[in-house]
C-alpha positions in Angstrom: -40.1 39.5 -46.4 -39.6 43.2 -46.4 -41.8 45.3 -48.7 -39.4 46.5 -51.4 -36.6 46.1 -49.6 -34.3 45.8 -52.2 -35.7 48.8 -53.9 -34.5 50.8 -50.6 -30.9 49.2 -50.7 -30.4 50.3 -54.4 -31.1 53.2 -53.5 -28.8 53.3 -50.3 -26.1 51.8 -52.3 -26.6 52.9 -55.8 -22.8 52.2 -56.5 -23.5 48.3 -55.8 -25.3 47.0 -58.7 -26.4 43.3 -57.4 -29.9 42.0 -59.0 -32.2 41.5 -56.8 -31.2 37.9 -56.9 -28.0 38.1 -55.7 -29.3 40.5 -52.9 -31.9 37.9 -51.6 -29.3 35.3 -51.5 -26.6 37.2 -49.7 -28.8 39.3 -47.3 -30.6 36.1 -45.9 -33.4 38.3 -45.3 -35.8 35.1 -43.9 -32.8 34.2 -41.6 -33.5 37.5 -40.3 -35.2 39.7 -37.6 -36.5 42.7 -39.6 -37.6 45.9 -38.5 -39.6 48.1 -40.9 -39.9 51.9 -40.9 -41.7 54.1 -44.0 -38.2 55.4 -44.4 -36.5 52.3 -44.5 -35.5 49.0 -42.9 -33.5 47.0 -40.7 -32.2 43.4 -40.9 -30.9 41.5 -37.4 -29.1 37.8 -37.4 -27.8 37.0 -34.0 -26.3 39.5 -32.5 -25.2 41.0 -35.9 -26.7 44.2 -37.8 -26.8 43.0 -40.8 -27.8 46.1 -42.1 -29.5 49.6 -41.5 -31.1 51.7 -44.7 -32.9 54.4 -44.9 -34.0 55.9 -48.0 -31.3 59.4 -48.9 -34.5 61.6 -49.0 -35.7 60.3 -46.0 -32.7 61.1 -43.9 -32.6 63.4 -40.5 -35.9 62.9 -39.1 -34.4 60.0 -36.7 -35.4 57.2 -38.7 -32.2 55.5 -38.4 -31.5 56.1 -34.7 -35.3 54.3 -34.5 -34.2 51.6 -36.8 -30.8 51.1 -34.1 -31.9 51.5 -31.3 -35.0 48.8 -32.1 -32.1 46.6 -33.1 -30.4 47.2 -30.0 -33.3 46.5 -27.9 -33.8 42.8 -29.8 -30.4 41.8 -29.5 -30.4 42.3 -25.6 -33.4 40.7 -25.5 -31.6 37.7 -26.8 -28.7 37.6 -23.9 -26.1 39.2 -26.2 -23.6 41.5 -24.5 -22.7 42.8 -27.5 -24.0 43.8 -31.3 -22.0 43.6 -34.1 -22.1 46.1 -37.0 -22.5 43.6 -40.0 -20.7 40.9 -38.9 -17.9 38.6 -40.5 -21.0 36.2 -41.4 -22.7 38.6 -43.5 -22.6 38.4 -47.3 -23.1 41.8 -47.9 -22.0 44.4 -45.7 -19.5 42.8 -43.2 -19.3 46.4 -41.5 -19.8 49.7 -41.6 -19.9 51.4 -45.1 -17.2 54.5 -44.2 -19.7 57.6 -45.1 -22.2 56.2 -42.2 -18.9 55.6 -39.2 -20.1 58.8 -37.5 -23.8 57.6 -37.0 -22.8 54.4 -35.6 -20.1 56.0 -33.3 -23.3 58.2 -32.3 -25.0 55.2 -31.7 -22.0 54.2 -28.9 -19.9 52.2 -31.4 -16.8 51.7 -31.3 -14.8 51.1 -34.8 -11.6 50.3 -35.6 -10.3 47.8 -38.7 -10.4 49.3 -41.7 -10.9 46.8 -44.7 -11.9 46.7 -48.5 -14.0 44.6 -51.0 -12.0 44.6 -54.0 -11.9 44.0 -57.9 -9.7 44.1 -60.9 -9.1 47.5 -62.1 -6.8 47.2 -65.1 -4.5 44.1 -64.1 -1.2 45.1 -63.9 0.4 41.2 -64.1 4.1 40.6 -64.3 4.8 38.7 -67.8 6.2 35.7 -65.7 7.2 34.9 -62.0 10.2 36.4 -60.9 10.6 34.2 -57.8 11.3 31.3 -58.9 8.7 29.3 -57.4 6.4 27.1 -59.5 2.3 27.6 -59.0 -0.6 25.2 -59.7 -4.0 23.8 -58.6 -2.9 21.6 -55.6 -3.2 17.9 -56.0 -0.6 16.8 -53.3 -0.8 15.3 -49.7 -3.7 17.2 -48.2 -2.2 16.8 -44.7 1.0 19.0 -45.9 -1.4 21.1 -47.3 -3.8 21.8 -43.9 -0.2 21.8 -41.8 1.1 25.2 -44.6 -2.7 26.7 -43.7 -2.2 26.1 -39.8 1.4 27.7 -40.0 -0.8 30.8 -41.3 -4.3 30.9 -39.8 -5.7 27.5 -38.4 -9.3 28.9 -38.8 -8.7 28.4 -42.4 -8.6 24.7 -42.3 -12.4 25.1 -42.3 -12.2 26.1 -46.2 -9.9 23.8 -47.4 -11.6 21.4 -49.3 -14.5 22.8 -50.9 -12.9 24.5 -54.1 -9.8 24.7 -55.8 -6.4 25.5 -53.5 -3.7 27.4 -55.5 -0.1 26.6 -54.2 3.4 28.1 -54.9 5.8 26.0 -54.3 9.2 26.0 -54.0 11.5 22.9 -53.8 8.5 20.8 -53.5 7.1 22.4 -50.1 4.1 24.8 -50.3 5.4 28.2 -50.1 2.2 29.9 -50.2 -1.5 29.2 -51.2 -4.7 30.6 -51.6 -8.5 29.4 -52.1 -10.4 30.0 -56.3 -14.0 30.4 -56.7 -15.1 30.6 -60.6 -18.7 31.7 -60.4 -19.4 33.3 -57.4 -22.3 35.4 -55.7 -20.6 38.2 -54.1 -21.3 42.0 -53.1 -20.1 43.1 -56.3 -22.0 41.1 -58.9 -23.9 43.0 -61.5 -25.4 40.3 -63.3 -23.7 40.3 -66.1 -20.1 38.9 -65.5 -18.7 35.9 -63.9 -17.5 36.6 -60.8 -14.2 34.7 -59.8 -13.0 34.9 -56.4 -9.0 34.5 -54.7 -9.4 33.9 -50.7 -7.5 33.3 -47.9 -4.4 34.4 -49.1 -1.7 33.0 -46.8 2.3 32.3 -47.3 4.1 29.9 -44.9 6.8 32.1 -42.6 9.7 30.5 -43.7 9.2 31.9 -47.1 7.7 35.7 -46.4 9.3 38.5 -48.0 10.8 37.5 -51.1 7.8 38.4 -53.1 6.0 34.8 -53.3 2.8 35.7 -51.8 2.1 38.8 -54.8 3.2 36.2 -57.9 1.0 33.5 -57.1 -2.5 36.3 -56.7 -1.1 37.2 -59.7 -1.0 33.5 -61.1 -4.0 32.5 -59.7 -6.1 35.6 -61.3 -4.6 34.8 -65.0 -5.6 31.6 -64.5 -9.3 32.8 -63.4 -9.3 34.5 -66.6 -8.4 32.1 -68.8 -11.2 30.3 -67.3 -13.9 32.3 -68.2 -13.8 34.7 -65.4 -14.7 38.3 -65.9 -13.9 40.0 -62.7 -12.2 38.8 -59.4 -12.9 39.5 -56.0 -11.1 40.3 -53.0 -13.3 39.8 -49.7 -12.7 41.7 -46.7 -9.2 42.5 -46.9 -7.2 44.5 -44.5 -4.2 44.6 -47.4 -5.7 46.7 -50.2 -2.3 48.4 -50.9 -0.7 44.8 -51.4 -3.3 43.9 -53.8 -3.2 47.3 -55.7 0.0 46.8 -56.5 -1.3 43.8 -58.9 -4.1 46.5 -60.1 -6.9 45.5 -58.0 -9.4 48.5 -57.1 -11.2 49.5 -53.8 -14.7 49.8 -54.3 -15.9 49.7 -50.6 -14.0 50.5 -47.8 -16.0 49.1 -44.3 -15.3 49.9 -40.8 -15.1 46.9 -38.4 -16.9 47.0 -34.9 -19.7 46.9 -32.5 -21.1 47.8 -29.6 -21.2 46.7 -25.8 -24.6 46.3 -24.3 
């Protein structure tokens, strides 16, 4: 393990307030290559940068161009052709945080999709659905259930079945569904509150645009609360103005990319 490590990405990230249990867990820091500088660290996993910190005081002196390009060097090593900054994988930073895109385009990255972690703000809920579509923990056929996630992302089938699905349905087909986690570790955990989770949000094309999708998040999160929940997150979402229209807040915009080697 990294001396102090965790010490260093408080002090990187001092608006994330994970313990230093939920950082071990979601860093995978003994799945990792690390590099080590006085002024801070770097973590590789495959061909993903996990992450790059250097302590704010410590900043200018080239410790974080070190800290890449040593990176860099270990990923080529390995055959990759190409390094991820953070990488879908990742648990914590799943790219670049947006105050640090003109190092890594320094660096020879290239960045492009913009997307947020989110949480509740001050829920803004409508009292009831307006759609007409009736919502509910999914006990049906799970075949009709994995055909609705194919019509919307077939790499979703892989999270089907380990957690609660939340449907909206309408005339007894699934309109619209998305994936509930009631305690979960994530980038924004503090500690303190149960973090519940609403994931691969997805509605069926035949029933886009007549305001199904927005109901059921909203469904789904009342329900979250009334199960104990204290906070919900949003993971890596390229639709932050959708969800803000329910009250959910950005609290980390990330830049998406990498870098040919």
């Amino acid at each position: 393990c990294i001396r102090d490590s965790y010490e260093v990405f408080r002090e990187c990230f001092p608006e994330l307030k994970l313990t230093e249990e939920h950082y071990d867990k979601l860093s995978e820091e003994k799945l990792c290559r690390a590099f080590e500088l006085p002024e801070g660290f770097a973590l590789v996993k495959e061909n993903e940068l996990r992450m790059l910190c250097v302590l704010p005081q410590k900043r200018g002196n080239g410790a974080g161009t070190r800290l890449f390009r040593f990176a860099e060097d270990y990923i080529r090593s390995r055959g990759y052709e190409r390094m991820e900054i953070g990488g879908a994988g990742s648990g914590l930073l799943i790219g670049a945080p947006e105050d640090t895109c003109g190092f890594f385009e320094k660096m020879g990255c290239t960045l492009d999709d913009r997307v947020a972690e989110m949480s509740i703000g001050e829920l803004n809920l409508p009292d009831k659905p307006l759609s007409g579509a009736d919502f509910e923990i999914y006990t049906g056929d799970s075949q009709k259930l994995y055909e609705a996630v194919a019509k919307v992302d077939p790499d979703w089938a892989q999270y089907i079945g380990g957690g609660d699905v939340f449907c909206a349905t309408v005339g007894g087909k699934i309109a619209s569904f998305c994936i509930l986690g009631y305690n979960d570790t994530t980038i924004l955990n503090d500690g303190a509150k149960r973090m519940g989770s609403i994931g691969c949000v997805g509605t069926v094309p035949d029933f886009r645009r007549r305001g199904i999708g927005l109901e059921m998040v909203a469904e789904a999160a009342k329900l979250l609360l009334q199960r104990g929940c204290d906070d919900i997150f949003i993971h890596y979402t390229a639709v932050y103005d959708w969800y803000s229209r329910l009250g959910f807040k950005t609290r980390l915009f990330l830049q998406l990319g990498g870098k040919k080697l």
